[in-house]
C-alpha positions in Angstrom: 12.4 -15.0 -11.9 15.9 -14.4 -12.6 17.2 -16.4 -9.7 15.1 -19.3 -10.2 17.8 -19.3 -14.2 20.6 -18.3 -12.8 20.8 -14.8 -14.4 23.4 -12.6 -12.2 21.9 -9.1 -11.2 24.1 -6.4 -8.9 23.7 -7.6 -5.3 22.5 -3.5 -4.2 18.8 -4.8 -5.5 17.0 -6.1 -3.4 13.6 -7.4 -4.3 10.3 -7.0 -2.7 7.6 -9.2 -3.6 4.2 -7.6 -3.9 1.1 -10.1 -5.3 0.9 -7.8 -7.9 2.1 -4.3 -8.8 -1.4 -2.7 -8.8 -1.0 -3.0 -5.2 2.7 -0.9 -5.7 1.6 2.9 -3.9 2.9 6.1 -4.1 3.7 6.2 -0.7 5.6 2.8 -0.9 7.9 4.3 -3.6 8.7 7.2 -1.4 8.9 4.9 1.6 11.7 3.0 -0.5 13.8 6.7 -0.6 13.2 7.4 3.2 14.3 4.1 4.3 17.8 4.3 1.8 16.8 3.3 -1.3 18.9 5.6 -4.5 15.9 4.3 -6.9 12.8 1.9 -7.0 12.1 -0.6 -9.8 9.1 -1.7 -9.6 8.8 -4.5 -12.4 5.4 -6.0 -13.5 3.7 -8.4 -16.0 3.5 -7.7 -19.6 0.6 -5.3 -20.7 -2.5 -7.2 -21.4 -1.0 -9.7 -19.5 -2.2 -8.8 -15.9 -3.8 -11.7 -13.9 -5.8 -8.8 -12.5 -6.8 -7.1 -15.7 -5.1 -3.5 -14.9 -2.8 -3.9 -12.3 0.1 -3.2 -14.3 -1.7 -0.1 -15.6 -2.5 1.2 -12.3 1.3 0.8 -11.1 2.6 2.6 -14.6 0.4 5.6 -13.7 1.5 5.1 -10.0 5.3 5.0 -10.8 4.4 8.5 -12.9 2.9 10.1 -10.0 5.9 9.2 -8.0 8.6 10.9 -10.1 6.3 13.5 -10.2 6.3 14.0 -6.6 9.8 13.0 -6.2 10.9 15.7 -9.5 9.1 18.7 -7.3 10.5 17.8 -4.1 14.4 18.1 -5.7 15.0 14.2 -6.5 15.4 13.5 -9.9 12.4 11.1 -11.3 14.6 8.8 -13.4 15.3 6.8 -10.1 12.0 5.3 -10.6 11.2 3.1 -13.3 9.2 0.4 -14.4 9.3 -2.2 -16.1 7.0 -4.8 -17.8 8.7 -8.2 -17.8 7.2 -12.0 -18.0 7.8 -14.5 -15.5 9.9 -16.3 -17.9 12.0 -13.4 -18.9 14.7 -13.9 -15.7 17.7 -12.8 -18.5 15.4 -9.1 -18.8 15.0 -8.7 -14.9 18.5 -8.8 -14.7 18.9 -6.7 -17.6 16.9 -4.1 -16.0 18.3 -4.6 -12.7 21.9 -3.9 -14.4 20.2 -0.7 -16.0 18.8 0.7 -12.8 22.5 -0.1 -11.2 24.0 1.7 -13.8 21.5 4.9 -13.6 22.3 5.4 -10.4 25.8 5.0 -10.8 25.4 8.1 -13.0 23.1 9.9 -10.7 24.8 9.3 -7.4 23.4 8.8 -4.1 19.9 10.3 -3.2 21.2 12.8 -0.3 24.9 13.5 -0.3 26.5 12.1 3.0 24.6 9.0 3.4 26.1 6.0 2.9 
């Protein structure tokens, strides 16, 4: 997506491809945050837009759940987000990618002492 045009995103992302984001868990979020991760972007397709009907839909509500679960165990829930971007929107990837390098800029590091 935004490789494949050229668009520059900060190097500290690092994609993982999934066949779609209704198959984006819970548990894969918080697997993110135990293996190092400071937040999780997950980024699907356009609303109405899913080549699975509701996948999208399913990983919104999924991404909810997660800063949920992350809020009540002490980690703030802005460190997940997602977002709804087309294949052919590279330039908004990187956009987001930029804004979720920027948040947790702000936020810091997830545990103190971990580099």
């Amino acid at each position: 997506m935004a490789g494949a045009t050229c668009q520059e995103y900060p190097s500290s992302v690092i994609p993982v491809r999934v066949p779609c984001t209704g198959r984006v868990d819970v548990k894969h979020i918080i697997k993110a945050f135990r293996d190092g991760a400071d937040a999780v972007m997950v980024v699907g397709c356009l609303e109405g837009n899913c080549n699975y009907q509701f996948g999208n839909i399913e990983a919104r509500k999924r991404v909810e759940q997660a800063r949920e679960l992350l809020s009540q165990l002490g980690i703030d829930g802005e460190r997940v987000e997602m977002f709804n971007i087309a294949s052919n929107q590279g330039w908004r990837f990187a956009e987001a990618a930029r804004e979720m390098a920027s948040r947790v800029s702000r936020l810091g590091p997830v545990f103190e002492g971990r580099a």
